[in-house]
C-alpha positions as a printed NumPy array, in Angstrom:
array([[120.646,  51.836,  95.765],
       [123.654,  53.931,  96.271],
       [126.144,  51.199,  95.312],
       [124.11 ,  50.462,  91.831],
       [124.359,  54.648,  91.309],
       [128.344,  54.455,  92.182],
       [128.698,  51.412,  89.661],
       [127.006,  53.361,  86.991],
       [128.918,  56.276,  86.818],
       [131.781,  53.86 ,  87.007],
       [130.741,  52.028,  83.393],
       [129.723,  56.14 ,  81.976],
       [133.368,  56.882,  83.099],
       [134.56 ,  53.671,  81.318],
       [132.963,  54.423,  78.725],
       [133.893,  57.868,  77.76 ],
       [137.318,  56.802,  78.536],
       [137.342,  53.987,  75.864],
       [135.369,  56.488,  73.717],
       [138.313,  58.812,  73.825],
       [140.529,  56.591,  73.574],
       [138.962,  54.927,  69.88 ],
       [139.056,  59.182,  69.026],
       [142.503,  59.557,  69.334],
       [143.148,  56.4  ,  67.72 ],
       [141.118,  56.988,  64.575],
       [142.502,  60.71 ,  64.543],
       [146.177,  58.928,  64.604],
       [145.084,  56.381,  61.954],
       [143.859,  59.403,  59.63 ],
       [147.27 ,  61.629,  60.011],
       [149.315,  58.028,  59.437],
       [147.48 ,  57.68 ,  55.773],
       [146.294,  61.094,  55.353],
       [143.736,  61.03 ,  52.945],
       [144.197,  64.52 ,  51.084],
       [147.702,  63.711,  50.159],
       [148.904,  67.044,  52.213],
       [151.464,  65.522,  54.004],
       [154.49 ,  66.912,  52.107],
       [153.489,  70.588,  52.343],
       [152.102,  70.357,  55.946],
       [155.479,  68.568,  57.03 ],
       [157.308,  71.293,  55.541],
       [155.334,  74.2  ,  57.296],
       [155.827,  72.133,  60.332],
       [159.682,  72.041,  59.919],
       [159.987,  75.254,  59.291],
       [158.376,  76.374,  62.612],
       [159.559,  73.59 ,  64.766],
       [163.212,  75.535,  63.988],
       [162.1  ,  78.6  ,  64.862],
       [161.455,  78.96 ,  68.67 ],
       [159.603,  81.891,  68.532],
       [156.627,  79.868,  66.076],
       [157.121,  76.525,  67.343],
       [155.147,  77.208,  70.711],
       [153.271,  79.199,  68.762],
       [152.485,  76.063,  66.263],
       [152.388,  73.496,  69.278],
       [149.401,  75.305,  71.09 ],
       [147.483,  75.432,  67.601],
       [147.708,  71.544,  66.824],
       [146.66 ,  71.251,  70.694],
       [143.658,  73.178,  70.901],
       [142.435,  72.217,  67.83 ],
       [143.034,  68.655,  68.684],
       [141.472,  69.393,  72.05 ],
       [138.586,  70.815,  69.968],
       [137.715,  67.38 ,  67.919],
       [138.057,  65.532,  71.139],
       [135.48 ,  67.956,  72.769],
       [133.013,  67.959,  69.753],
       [133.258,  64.007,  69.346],
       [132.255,  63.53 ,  73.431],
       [129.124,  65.932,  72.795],
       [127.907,  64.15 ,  70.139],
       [128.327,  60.28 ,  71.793],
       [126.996,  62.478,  74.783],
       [124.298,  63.978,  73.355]])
């Protein structure tokens, strides 16, 4: 009984890591073709503070938490 509880929680943990996995590639697949066409002006905004190194951390913690934020929001709602 114990074994078939341990291999199930293996396959849920398999599972939410190839869940997180197809996230992060569809969110990689949507930046690559970027459907709004915002590229140009985001890429420049994004140069602009990757020179400066008092806004780059700055910039880098944004685009992490809010890509942190998807990933979280995706998992409850496969979880859920």
């Amino acid at each position: 009984m114990m074994m078939m509880m341990m291999m199930m929680m293996m396959m849920m943990i398999i599972i939410i890591i190839i869940i997180i996995i197809i996230i992060i590639i569809i969110i990689i697949i949507i930046s690559i073709f970027d459907l709004n066409n915002n590229n140009i002006e985001s890429e420049t905004i994004q140069h602009i503070t990757a020179a400066s190194e008092q806004l780059a951390p700055i910039e880098y913690l944004k685009r992490h938490d809010g890509l942190a934020k998807i990933i979280h929001q995706k998992l409850a709602e496969v979880l859920n």
